[in-house]
C-alpha positions as CSV (number, residue, x, y, z in Angstrom):
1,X,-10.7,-0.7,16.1
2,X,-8.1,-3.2,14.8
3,X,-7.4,-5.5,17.5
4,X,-3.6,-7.5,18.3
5,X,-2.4,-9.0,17.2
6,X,-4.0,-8.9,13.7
7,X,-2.3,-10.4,10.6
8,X,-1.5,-7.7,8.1
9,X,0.1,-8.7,5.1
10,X,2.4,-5.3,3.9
11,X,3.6,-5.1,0.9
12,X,6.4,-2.8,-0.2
13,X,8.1,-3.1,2.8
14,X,11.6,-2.8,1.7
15,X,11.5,1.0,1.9
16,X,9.7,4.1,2.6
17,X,6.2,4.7,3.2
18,X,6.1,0.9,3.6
19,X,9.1,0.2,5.5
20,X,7.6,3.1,8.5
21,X,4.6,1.0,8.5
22,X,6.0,-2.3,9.3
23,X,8.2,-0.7,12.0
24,X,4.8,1.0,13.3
25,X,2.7,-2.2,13.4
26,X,5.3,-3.8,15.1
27,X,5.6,-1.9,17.9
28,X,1.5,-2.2,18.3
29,X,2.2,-6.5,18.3
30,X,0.5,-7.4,15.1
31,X,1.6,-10.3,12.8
32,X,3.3,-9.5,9.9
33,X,3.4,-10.9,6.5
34,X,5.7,-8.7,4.7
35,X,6.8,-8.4,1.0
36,X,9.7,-6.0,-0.8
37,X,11.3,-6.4,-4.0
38,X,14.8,-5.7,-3.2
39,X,16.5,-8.3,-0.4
40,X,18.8,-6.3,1.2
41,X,16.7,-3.6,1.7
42,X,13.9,-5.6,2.9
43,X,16.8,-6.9,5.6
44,X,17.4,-3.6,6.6
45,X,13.4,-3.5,7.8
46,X,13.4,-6.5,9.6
47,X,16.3,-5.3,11.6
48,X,14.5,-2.4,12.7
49,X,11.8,-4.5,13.9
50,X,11.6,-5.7,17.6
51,X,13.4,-8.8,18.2
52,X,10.2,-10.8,19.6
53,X,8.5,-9.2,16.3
54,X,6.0,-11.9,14.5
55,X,7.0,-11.4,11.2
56,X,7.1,-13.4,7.9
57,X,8.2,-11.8,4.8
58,X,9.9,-12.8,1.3
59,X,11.8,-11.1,-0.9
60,X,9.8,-10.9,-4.9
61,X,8.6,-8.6,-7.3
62,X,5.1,-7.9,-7.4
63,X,4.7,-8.1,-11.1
64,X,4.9,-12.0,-11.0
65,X,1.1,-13.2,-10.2
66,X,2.5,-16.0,-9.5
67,X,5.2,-15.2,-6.6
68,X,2.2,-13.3,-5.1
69,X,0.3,-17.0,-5.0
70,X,3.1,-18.5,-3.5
71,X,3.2,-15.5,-0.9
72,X,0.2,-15.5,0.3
73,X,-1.0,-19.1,0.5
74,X,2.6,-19.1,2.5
75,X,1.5,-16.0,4.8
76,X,-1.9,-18.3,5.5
77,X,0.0,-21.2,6.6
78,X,2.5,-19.3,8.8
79,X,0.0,-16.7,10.7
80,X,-3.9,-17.6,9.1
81,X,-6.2,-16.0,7.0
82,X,-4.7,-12.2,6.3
83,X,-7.0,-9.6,8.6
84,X,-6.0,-6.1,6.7
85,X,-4.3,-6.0,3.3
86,X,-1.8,-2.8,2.6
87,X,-1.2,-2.5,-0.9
88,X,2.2,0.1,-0.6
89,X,4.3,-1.2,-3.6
90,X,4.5,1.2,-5.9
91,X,6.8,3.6,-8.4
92,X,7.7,5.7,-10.9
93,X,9.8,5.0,-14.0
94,X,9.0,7.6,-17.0
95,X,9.0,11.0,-17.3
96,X,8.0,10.9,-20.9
97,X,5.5,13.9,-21.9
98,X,2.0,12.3,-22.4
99,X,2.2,12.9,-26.3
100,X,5.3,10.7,-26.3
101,X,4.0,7.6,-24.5
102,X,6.9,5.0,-22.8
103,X,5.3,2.0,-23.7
104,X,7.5,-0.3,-21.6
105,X,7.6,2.2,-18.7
106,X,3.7,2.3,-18.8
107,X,3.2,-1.4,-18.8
108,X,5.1,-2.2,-16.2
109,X,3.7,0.8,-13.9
110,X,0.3,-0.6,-14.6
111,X,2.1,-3.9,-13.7
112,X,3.2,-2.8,-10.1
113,X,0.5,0.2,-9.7
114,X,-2.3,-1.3,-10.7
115,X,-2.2,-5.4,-11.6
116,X,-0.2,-6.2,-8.5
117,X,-2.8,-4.8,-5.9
118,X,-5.4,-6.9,-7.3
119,X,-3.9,-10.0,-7.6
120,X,-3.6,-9.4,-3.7
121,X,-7.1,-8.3,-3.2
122,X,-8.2,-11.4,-5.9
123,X,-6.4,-14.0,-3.3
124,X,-7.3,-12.4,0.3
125,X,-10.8,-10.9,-0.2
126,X,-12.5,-14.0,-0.4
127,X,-11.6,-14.9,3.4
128,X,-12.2,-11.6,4.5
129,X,-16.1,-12.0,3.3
130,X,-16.0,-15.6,4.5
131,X,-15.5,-14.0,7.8
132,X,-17.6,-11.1,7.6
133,X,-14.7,-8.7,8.4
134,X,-11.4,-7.3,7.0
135,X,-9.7,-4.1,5.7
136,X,-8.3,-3.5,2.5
137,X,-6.4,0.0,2.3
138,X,-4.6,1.1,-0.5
139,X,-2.2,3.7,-0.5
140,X,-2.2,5.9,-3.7
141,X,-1.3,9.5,-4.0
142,X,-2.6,12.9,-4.9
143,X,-2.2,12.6,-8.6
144,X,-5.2,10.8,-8.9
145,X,-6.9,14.2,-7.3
146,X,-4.8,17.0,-9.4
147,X,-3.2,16.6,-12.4
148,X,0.7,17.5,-13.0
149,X,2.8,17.8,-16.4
150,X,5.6,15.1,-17.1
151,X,4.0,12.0,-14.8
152,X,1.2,10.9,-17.2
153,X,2.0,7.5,-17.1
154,X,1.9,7.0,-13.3
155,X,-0.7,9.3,-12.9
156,X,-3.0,7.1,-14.9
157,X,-1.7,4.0,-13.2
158,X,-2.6,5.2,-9.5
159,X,-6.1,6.3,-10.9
160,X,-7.0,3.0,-12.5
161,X,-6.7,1.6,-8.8
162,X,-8.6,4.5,-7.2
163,X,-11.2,3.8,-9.8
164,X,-11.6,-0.4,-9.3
165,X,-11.3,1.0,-5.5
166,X,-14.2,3.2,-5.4
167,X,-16.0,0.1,-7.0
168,X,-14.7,-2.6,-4.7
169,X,-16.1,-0.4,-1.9
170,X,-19.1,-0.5,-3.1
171,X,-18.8,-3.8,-4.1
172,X,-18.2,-4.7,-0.8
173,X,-20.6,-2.4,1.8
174,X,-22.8,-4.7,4.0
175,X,-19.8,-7.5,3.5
176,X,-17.9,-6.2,7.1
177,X,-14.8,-5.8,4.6
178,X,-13.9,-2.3,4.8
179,X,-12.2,-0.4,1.5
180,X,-9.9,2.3,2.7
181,X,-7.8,4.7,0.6
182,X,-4.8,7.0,1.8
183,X,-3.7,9.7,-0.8
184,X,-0.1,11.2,0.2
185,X,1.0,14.2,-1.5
186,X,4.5,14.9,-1.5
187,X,7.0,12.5,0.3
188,X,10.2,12.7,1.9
189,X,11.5,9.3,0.7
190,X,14.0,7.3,-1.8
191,X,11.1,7.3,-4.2
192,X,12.7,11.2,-4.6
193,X,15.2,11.8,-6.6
194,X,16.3,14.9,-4.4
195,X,15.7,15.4,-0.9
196,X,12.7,17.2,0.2
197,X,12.5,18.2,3.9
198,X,9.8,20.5,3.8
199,X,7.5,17.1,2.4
200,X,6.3,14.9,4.7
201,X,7.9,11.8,6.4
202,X,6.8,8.1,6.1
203,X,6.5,8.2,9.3
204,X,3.5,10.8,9.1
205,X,1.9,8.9,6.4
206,X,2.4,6.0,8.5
207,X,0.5,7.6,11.2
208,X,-2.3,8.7,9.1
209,X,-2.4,4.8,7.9
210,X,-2.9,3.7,11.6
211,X,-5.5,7.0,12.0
212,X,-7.7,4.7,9.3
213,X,-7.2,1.3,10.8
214,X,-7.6,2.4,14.2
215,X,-11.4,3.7,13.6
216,X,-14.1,1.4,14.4
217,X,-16.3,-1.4,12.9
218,X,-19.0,1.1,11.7
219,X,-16.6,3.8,11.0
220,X,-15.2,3.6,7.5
221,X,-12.6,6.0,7.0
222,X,-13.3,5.9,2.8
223,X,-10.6,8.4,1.7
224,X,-7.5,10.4,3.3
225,X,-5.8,12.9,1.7
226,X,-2.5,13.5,3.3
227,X,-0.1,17.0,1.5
228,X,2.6,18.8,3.1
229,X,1.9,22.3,4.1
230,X,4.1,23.4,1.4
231,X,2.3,22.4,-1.4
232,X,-0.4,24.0,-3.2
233,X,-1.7,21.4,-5.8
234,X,-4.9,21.1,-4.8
235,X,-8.5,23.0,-5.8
């Protein structure tokens, strides 16, 4: 059971997925160490956030090992050592067809799909196994689980970090540092280029994320898989 207040340090928190998260832990009184790339969008979170909210954040991009660094040895100072790490950043930026490879779109997918989340987990970890506990959930998506034309690059971004996940939990097991995984399917968010009621909210993936942090000590909710009823990509 994750007890409050906790320090969870959220990044992607400008929008989305991420932005229903940090409005959600919030409300349950956890401290907050919260990241986005764009500034006014990550304003628009905090002022959905209760006004007695504990909350650091910082506007950056995720690429930059660096401004990660910076970020978290600031987080440490402001709230202590980070309990639960959400890696949420994320995106899309080719459409190319995998025989035509978008070499600049791909590297810098890999840079904010894959790269970024490690440099988090590289900098927090170490504390968490220090103290014997700590959750480190990643939220991915259902193209690591079924493949789809016209998305190769991101596709094989999201699955390099389920694979290093799968081995990080193993990595891990006995440490009290749990690895969790969350796998949407298809999303109702600015991520979309068209609107898609009939997907699901943030919210709902939201409440699937506090589903996995809510279970207890011994109860390791490994991997969530999260589709709308409407789709059909699946086995």
């Amino acid at each position: 059971m994750l007890i409050s207040p906790s320090h969870i340090l959220l990044t992607g928190a400008s929008s989305g997925i991420g932005r229903a998260l940090a409005i959600a832990l919030a409300a349950q009184g956890h401290k907050l160490s919260l990241c986005g790339r764009d500034p006014a969008k990550l304003a628009q979170t905090l002022a959905l956030l209760p006004q007695d909210a504990m909350v650091f954040s910082q506007h950056f991009s995720v690429t930059k090992p660096a401004a990660i660094h910076q970020f978290c040895q600031q987080a440490k100072q402001q709230w202590g050592d980070v309990d639960v790490l959400i890696n949420c950043a994320g995106g899309n930026s080719s459409r190319s067809a995998a025989t035509e490879p978008d070499w600049s779109a791909i590297e810098q997918m890999m840079q904010l799909n894959f790269y970024a989340p490690l440099h988090f987990i590289q900098k927090l970890v170490p504390a968490m196994k220090e103290q014997g506990k700590g959750v480190v959930l990643n939220v991915l998506s259902t193209v690591c689980l079924f493949s789809n034309p016209g998305i190769s690059a991101y596709s094989a971004s999201k699955a390099a970090l389920d694979s290093y996940s799968k081995v990080l939990r193993k990595e891990l097991n006995g440490t009290g540092v749990k690895v969790l995984s969350v796998y949407p399917g298809g999303v109702d968010t600015e991520f979309r280029a068209a609107s898609r009621p009939d997907y699901l909210s943030a919210e709902e993936v939201a409440d699937a994320v506090l589903l996995m942090l809510a279970s207890s000590a011994k109860a390791h909710i490994h991997e969530l898989v999260l589709r709308p009823a409407v789709e059909t990509n699946f086995c």
